[in-house]
VEXDREN-2710 file (C-alpha; in Angstrom, 1 decimal):
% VEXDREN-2710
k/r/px/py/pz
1/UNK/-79.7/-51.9/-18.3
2/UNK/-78.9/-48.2/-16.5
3/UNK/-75.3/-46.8/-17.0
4/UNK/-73.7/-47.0/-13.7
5/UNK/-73.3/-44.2/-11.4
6/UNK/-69.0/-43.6/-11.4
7/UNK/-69.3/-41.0/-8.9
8/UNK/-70.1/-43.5/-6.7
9/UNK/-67.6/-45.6/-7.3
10/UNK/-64.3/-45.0/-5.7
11/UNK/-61.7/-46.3/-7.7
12/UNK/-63.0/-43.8/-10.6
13/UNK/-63.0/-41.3/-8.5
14/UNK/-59.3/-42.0/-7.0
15/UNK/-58.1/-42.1/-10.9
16/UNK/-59.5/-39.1/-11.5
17/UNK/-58.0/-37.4/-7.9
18/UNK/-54.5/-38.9/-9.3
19/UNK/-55.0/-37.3/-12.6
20/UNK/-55.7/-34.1/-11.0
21/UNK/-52.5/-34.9/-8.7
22/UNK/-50.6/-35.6/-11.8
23/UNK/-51.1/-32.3/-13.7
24/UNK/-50.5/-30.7/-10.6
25/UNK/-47.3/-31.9/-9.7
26/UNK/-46.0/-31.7/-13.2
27/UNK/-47.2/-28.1/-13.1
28/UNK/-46.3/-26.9/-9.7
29/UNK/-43.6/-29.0/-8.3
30/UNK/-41.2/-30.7/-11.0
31/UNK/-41.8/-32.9/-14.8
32/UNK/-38.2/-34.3/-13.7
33/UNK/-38.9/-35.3/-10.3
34/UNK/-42.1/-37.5/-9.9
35/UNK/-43.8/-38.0/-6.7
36/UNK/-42.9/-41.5/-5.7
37/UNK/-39.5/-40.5/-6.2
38/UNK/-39.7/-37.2/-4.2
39/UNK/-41.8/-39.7/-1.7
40/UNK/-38.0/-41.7/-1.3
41/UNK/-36.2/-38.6/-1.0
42/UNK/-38.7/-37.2/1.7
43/UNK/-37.8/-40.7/3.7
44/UNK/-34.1/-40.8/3.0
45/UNK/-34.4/-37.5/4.5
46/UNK/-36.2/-38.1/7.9
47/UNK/-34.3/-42.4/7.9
48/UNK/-30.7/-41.8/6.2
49/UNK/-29.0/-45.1/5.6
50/UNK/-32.6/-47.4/4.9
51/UNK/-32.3/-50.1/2.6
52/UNK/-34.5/-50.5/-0.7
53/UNK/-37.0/-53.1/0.4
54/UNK/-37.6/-50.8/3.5
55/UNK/-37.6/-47.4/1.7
56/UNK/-40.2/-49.4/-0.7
57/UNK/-42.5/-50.1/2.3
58/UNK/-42.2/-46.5/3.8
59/UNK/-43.8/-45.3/0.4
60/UNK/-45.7/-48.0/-0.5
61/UNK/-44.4/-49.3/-3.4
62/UNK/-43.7/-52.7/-4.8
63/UNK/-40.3/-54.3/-5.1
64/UNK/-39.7/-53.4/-9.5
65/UNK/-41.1/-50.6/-8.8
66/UNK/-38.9/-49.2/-6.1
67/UNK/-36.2/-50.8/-7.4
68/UNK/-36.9/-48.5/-10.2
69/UNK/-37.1/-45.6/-8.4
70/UNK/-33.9/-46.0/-6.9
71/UNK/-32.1/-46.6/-10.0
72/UNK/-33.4/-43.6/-11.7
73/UNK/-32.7/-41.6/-8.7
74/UNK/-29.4/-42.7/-8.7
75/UNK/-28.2/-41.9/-12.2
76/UNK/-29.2/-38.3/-12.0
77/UNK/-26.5/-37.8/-8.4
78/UNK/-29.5/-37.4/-6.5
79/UNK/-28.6/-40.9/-4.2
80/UNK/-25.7/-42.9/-3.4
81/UNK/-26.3/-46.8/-2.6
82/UNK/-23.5/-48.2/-0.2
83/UNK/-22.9/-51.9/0.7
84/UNK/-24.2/-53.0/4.6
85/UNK/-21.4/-53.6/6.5
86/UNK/-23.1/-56.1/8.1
87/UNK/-24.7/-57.7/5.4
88/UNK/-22.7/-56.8/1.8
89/UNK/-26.5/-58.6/0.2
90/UNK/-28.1/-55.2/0.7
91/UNK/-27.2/-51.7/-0.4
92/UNK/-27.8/-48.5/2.3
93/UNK/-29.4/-45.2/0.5
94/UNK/-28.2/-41.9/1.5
95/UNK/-29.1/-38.3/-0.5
96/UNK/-25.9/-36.6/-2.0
97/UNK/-25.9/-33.3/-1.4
98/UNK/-27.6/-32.4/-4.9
99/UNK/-30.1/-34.8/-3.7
100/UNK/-30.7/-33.1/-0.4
101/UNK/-31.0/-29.8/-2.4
102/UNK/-33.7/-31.2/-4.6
103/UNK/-35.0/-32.3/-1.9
104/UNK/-35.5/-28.8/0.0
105/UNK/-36.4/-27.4/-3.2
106/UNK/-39.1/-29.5/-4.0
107/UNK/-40.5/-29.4/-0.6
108/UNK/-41.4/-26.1/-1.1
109/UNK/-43.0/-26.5/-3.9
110/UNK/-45.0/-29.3/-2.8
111/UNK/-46.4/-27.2/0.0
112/UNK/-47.8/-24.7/-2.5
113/UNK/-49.3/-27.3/-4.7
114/UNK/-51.3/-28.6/-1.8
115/UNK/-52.8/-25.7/-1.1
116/UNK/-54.1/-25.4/-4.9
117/UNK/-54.8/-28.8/-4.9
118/UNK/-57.2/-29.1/-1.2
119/UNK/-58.2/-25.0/-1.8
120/UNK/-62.4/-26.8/-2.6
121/UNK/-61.6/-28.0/1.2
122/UNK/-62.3/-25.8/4.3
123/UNK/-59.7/-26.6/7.2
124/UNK/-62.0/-29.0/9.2
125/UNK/-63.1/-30.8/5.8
126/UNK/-59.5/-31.4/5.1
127/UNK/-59.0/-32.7/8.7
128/UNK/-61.8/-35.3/7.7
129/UNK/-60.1/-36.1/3.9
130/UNK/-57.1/-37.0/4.9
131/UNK/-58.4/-39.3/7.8
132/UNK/-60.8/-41.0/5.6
133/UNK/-58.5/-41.5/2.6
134/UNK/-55.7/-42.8/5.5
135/UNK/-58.0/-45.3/6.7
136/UNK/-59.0/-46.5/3.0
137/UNK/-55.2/-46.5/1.9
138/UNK/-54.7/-48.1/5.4
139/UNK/-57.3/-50.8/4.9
140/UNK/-56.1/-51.2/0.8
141/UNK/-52.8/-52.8/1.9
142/UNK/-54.4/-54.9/4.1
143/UNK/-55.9/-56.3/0.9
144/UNK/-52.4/-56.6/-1.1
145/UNK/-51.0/-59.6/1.7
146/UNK/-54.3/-60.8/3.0
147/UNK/-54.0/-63.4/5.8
148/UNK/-56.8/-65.1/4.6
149/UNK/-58.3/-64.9/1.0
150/UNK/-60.3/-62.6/-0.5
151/UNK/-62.2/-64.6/-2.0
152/UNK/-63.0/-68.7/-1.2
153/UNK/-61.6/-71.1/-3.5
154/UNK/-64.5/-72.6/-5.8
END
């Protein structure tokens, strides 16, 4: 039996892009701030006032997961949660101001990162990358809430 070819297979090769992601970030941007939680500021920034299941879906993560997030975010002053109004179930996230300072801060340093990170990448080729790995992403979370199964029952 012949090894198989992992270049060709694209969840080895999206581990090892996320690896590459991860030592970047931790290098370039913050080791305090990870990315999906600069990914909640970046929303809370452009939707003030969304709620955590909706935040979650904006950045694609789960419900523990974001939940978190949030919490971690939170504790360091970087987000206040405050009860709905209209529905006291759910809590609204806004940035405090430390939390919109991290948040301008960070982007900065984000934009640099992604230069180092898509510099093997001419303009056009980028153009093509991020359309290819929007439609897989795209196509990925069709897979987590299928309408119909994956696979047929036995």
């Amino acid at each position: 039996m012949a090894a198989a070819d992992l270049t060709t297979h694209p969840g080895h090769l999206a581990r090892r892009l996320q690896q590459a992601h991860y030592l970047l970030w931790n290098a370039m941007v913050s080791e305090e701030i990870t990315s999906p939680q600069f990914a909640v500021l970046n929303t809370l920034v452009a939707e003030p006032g969304l709620d955590q299941r909706t935040v979650g879906e904006r950045v694609g993560l789960d419900r523990s997961t974001i939940a978190e997030v949030i919490s971690r975010l939170s504790r360091r002053g970087l987000l206040d949660k405050v009860r709905d109004p209209q529905d006291g179930r759910r809590s609204l996230l806004h940035l405090t101001d430390e939390g919109a300072h991290t948040h301008r801060r960070l982007t900065v340093r984000t934009a640099r990162m992604n230069q180092v990170f898509l510099a093997p990448l001419t303009a056009d080729e980028r153009t093509v990358f991020f359309d290819l790995i929007r439609r897989v992403a795209d196509a990925a979370e069709e897979l987590r809430n299928p309408e119909e199964p994956l696979v047929a029952p036995r």
